[in-house]
C-alpha positions in Angstrom: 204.0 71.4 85.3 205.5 74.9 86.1 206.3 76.1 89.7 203.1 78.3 89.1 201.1 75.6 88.2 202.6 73.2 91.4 200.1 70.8 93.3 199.7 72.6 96.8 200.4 68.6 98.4 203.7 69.1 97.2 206.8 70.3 99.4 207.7 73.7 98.9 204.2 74.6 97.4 203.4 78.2 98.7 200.5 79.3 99.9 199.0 82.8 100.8 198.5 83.8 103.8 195.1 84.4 103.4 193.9 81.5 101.8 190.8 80.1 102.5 191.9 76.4 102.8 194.4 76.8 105.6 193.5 74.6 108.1 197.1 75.1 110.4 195.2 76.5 113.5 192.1 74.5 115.2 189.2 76.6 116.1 189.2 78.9 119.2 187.2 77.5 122.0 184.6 80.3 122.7 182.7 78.4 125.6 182.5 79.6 128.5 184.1 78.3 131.7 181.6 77.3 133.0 180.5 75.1 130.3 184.5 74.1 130.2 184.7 72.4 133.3 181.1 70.6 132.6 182.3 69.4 129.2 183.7 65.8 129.9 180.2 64.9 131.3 177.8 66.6 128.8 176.7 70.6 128.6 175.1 71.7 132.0 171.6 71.8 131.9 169.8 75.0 131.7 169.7 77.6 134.8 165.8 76.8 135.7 165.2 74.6 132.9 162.8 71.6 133.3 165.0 68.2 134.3 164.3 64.4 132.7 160.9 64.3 134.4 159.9 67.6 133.6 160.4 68.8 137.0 162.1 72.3 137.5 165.9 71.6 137.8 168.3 73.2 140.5 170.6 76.3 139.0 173.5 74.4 138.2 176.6 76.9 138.1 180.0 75.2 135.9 178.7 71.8 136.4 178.4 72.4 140.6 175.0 72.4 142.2 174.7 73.9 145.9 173.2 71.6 148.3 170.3 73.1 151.0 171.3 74.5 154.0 171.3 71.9 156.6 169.1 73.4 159.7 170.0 72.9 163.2 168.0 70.6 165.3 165.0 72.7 167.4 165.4 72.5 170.5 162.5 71.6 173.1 161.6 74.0 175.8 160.4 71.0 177.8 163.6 69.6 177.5 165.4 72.4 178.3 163.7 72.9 181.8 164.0 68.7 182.8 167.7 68.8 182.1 168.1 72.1 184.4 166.1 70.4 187.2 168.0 67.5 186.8 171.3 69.8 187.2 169.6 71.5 190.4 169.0 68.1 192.2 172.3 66.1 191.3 174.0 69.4 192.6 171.5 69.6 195.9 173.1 66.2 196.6 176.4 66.6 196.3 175.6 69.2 199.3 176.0 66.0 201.3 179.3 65.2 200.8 180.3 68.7 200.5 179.0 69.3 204.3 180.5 65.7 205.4 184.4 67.3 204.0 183.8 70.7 205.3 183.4 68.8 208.9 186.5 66.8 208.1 188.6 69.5 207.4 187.5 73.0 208.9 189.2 73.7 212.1 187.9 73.5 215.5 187.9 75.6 218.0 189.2 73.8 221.4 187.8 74.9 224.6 188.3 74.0 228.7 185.4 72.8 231.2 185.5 75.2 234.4 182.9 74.4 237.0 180.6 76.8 236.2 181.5 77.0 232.4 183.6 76.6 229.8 186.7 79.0 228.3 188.9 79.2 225.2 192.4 78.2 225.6 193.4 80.9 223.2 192.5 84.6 223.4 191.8 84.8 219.8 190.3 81.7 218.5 190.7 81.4 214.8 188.8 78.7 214.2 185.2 80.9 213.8 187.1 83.1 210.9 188.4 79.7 209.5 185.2 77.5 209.4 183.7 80.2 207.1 186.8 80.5 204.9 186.9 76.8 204.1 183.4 76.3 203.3 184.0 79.2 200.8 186.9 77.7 199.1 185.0 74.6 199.0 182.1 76.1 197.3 184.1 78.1 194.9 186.0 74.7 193.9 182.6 72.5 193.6 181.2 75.3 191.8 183.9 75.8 188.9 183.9 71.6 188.7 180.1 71.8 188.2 180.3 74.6 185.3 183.3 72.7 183.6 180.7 69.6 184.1 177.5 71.0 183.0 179.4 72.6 179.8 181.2 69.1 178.8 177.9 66.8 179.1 175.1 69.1 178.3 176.4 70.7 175.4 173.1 70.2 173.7 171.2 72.3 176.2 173.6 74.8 176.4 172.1 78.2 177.8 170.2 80.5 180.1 168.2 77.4 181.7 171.4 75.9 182.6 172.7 79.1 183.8 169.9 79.3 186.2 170.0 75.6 187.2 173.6 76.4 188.2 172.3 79.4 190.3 169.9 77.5 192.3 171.8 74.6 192.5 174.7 75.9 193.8 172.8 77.6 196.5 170.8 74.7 197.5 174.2 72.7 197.5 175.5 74.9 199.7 172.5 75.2 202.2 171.9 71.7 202.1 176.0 71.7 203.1 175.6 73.7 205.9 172.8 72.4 207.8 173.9 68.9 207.1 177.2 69.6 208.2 176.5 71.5 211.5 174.0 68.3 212.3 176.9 65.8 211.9 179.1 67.8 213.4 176.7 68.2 216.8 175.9 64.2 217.0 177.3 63.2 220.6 178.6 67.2 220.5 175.9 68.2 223.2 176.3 64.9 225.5 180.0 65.8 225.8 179.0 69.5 226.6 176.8 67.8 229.7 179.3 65.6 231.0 182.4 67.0 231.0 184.6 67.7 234.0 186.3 70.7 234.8 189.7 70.8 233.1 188.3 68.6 230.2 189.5 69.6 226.7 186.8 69.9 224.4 186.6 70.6 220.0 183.4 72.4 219.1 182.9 71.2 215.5 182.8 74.0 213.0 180.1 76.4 212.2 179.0 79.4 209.9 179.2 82.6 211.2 179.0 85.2 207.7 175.2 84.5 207.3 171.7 84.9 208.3 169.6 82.5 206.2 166.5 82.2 207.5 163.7 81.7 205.1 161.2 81.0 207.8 161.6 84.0 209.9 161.7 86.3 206.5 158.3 84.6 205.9 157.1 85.8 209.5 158.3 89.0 208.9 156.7 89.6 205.8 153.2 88.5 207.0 153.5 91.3 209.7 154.1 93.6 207.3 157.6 94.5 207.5 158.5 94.3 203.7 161.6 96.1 204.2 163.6 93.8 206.9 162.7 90.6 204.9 165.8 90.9 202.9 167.9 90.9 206.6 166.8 87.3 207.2 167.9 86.4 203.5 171.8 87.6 203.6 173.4 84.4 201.8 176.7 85.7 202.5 179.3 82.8 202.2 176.6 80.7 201.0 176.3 82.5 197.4 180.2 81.6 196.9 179.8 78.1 194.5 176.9 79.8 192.8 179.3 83.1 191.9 182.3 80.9 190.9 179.7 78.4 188.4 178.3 81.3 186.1 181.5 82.8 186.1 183.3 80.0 184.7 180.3 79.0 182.6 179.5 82.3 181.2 183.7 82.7 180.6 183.4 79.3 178.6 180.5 80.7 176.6 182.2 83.8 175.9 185.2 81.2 174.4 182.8 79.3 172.2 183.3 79.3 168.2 180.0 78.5 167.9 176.7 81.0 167.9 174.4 78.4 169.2 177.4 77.4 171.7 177.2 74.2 170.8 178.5 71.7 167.4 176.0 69.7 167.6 173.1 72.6 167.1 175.1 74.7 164.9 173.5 75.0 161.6 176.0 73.3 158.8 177.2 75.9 156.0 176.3 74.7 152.4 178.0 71.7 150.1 178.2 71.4 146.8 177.3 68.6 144.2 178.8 68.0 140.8 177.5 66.3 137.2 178.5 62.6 136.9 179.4 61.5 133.5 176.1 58.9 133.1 174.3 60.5 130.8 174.6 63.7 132.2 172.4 62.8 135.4 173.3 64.6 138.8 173.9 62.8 141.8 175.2 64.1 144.8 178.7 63.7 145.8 181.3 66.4 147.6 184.1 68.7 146.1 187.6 66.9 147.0 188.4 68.9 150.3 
């Protein structure tokens, strides 16, 4: 046999280039990538095709289905306004205690018995300017304490119905504070006012002076018809402090919040996604490695 005529199995054989039995390069792999990735568990099943039971399947997308939506939970008016009374009245009760340290710690003014009646021993008693300046630092503290509170263990009723049970809680804390206060502070006050002799050192227990709070006259006034000087028998003045400080601090912590809904736990979740397993090509759900 002539070098011609040699076997193409046989070293040192040549071959052209263009032959049609070269078989040195495997065949290009035209899929797509999609159809790549879903290749070790079968090809992806058709975009809208009908599934195993003949049921429309999901758009599958490279092997990876999206999961719905999850939706956050609705939230019940009902709900809403029971845990906003329940802030008002826990907070109209810690007016009790609030009056009982405002007593215990608010200066007191210390007068004399004469014999006809009694004097200051100081010309300039600060005791009046100081009752009213504790009570407001006391409300100011209670009332960034109940915002933190409110924020921390309502966080599923986050909202304007809080915000307003802070309002009129605060207030009714402070008013319940006030005249609780002022009555504890008077028990056995009067009796030593009657009895004391001339000379005698007395401590009248501390009182609010920066308001005029009185809904009842405000209601007389408005039956007679004087619309205009109701508001004068309405002036909170230091009693409107906790209810500033507890929508300030809430509304700053709202302002803060990641979250649209304020809250985690009502904040819808964004989307998954599910991939082909390699049982026959059936889907099950499962989550991308994170």
């Amino acid at each position: 046999m002539t070098a011609a005529e040699s076997s193409p199995d046989e070293p040192g054989s040549a071959r052209s280039p263009s032959s049609p039995t070269q078989t040195n390069a495997a065949p290009q792999d035209t899929d797509t990538v999609g159809e790549t990735w879903a290749r070790p568990y079968g090809p992806p099943p058709e975009v809208g095709g009908a599934g195993a039971n003949g049921a429309s399947a999901a758009p599958v997308f490279g092997g990876l289905t999206p999961l719905p939506v999850a939706t956050a939970p609705e939230r019940s008016l009902g709900r809403e306004f029971a845990f906003g009374g329940l802030v008002l009245g826990v907070l109209a009760v810690l007016g009790i205690p609030l009056g009982l340290l405002w007593q215990a710690i608010a200066p007191r003014v210390e007068l004399v018995a004469t014999e006809n009646s009694f004097r200051y021993t100081t010309e300039s008693p600060e005791g009046y300017a100081g009752d009213d300046g504790v009570f407001t630092f006391l409300g100011l503290g209670l009332g960034l304490l109940a915002a933190i509170a409110v924020w921390a263990l309502l966080r599923r009723h986050r909202g304007p119905v809080q915000v307003a049970a802070l309002v009129l809680g605060s207030i009714a804390a402070q008013v319940v504070a006030w005249r609780f206060g002022e009555w504890w502070g008077r028990i056995g006050f009067e009796a030593l006012l009657d009895n004391a002799q001339p000379g005698e050192h007395l401590f009248r227990p501390p009182r609010l002076l920066m308001i005029n709070f009185d809904p009842g006259e405000a209601w007389d006034t408005l039956l007679a018809g004087k619309v205009l000087d109701v508001g004068g028998h309405l002036q909170l003045g230091v009693l409107a402090t906790m209810a500033l400080a507890s929508v300030f601090v809430y509304t700053v912590l709202a302002g803060w919040s990641r979250y649209q809904s304020l809250s985690r736990e009502t904040e819808p979740r964004l989307p998954t996604m599910q991939t082909t397993t390699p049982d026959a090509g059936n889907e099950t759900a499962g989550r991308l490695p994170s």
